[in-house]
C-alpha angles and dihedrals in degrees: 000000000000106000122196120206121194123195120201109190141128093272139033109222138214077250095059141046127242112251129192115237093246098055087046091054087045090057096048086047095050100034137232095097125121108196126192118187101217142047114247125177089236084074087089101041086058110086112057086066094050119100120249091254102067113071121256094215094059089103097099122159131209120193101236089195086057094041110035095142086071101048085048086055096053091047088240101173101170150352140301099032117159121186141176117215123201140156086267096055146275119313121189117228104226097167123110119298096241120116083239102068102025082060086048088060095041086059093045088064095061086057122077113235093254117021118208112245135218119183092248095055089045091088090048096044093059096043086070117110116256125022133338133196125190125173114187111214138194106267082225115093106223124147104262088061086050094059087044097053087044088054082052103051089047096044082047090053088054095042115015094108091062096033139045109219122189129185113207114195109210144142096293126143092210133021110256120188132211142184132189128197112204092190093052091030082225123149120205131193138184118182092172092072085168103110120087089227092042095112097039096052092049086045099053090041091049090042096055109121117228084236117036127206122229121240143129091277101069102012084108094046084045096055089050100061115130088227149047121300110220098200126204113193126198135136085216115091085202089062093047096053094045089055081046095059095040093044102050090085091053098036086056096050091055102028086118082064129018125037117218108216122179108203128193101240082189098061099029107034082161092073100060119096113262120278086023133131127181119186121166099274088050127039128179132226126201136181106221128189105193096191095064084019085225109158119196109189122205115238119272091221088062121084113236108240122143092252078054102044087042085048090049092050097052087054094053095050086047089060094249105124126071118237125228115219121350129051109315127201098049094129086318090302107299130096119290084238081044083051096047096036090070092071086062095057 
């Protein structure tokens, strides 16, 4: 497949051809276009995690101030807006802004929603990155597999862009799921497939990232947590990723009882602590319980590394560190299980 990106922005850049509006509207009209109206400085770090098969010249920039009639045409409000043309439709890319994941969906696209399985694939399948889902049915085609099969094409068409799913027919006397998370290294399984929200529910518990990012999608699952937030806050996405990366040991050994959360303080100022400002030389990081909505926030003058973060959080479970905002006091302001998790580091 040979995959054009176009890229609408204020700027071309040294990463990125030049493309006349016509060709740009030609390629919206016939498909395999993924336009993104802006220019970001991940465009570049994109193609070394791209696959052979898609094409390494499909960056390609279009000035939207010079070519504003395109961009109206394509009832381009605002930026960023990235979208994916193909000869089904438009579909609009929502995922985060980093060359990691916009390549991860690049490479989604190549895959069908639900792969057919064969026993010998099924290794393979589930050595992929990311997230694989596999149900086992029944080689028989009754009506009880049918409506199964129905539940996994819809749950495929919500989230097949962040997981591979996969359906092996076989000799089994009733249909198993299972799920693996190569990030986590976590494997997953359901046998009672009953429930109308059994896949789902399997699906959303197997996707969770180690380390979450913050947005309005799941700010309220977030806050409901029954545990602490450790909250790193940047505007770069580079910073972000890099925490992300650090973090992913120490996020693991806590993850009972803490969860590690990166937020755009860019995009949500409202979630620093008060009296807090984060730039890109200069991120903040803050321990929040939203049950008693207590925020403990690291010293600026600390430099944030995982020895110093698991340091800061002991302080905080011994009752050392002053909490702004909320009732303080209450174990230092994490959970009584937080408090007692930190004996089995």
């Amino acid at each position: 497949m040979r995959l054009h990106q176009v890229l609408v922005g204020a700027a071309a850049s040294a990463a990125a051809h030049e493309f006349a509006a016509l060709d740009v509207a030609q390629k919206a009209v016939t498909g395999d276009a993924f336009v993104a109206y802006k220019m970001l400085i991940e465009w570049s770090q994109i193609p070394p995690h791209l696959p052979e098969s898609i094409s390494r010249d499909f960056l390609v920039a279009v000035d939207c101030a010079a070519n504003r009639p395109l961009c109206d045409d394509q009832d381009v409000a605002s930026f960023p807006a990235l979208r994916y043309y193909s000869s089904k439709g438009m579909e609009r890319y929502r995922g985060p802004r980093t060359a990691m994941d916009i390549a991860m969906y690049l490479k989604s696209i190549q895959r069908p929603l639900v792969t057919s399985l064969k026993k010998p694939d099924i290794a393979g399948f589930s050595a992929r990155d990311g997230t694989t889902f596999i149900v086992h049915v029944p080689g028989t085609d009754d009506e009880a597999t049918a409506l199964l099969l129905g539940r996994l094409d819809i749950l495929a068409a919500r989230h097949g862009r962040e997981i591979a799913f996969g359906v092996h027919r076989t000799k089994v006397a009733a249909p198993r799921a299972e799920c693996f998370n190569s990030e986590t290294g976590e494997r997953f399984e359901a046998a009672n497939l009953d429930a109308i929200d059994a896949l789902e529910v399997l699906a959303r518990k197997c996707s969770q990232p180690v380390i979450r990012r913050f947005s309005r999608q799941n700010e309220l699952e977030l806050m409901s947590v029954q545990a602490s937030l450790v909250l790193f806050h940047s505007p770069s996405s580079a910073a972000r990723l890099a925490f992300a990366e650090a973090f992913r040991g120490l996020a693991l050994r806590y993850q009972a009882y803490l969860v590690f959360v990166t937020s755009d303080s860019g995009a949500y100022p409202e979630i620093l602590p008060a009296g807090s400002t984060a730039d890109d030389e200069k991120p903040v990081l803050s321990v929040l319980n939203p049950h008693a909505w207590a925020t403990f926030v690291m010293p600026p003058d600390v430099e944030i590394t995982p020895e110093a973060v698991e340091t800061f959080i002991g302080q905080i479970s011994r009752g050392e560190v002053p909490a702004v905002g909320g009732a303080e006091g209450q174990n230092g302001g994490l959970t009584e299980s937080e408090r007692e998790g930190k004996d089995e580091l």
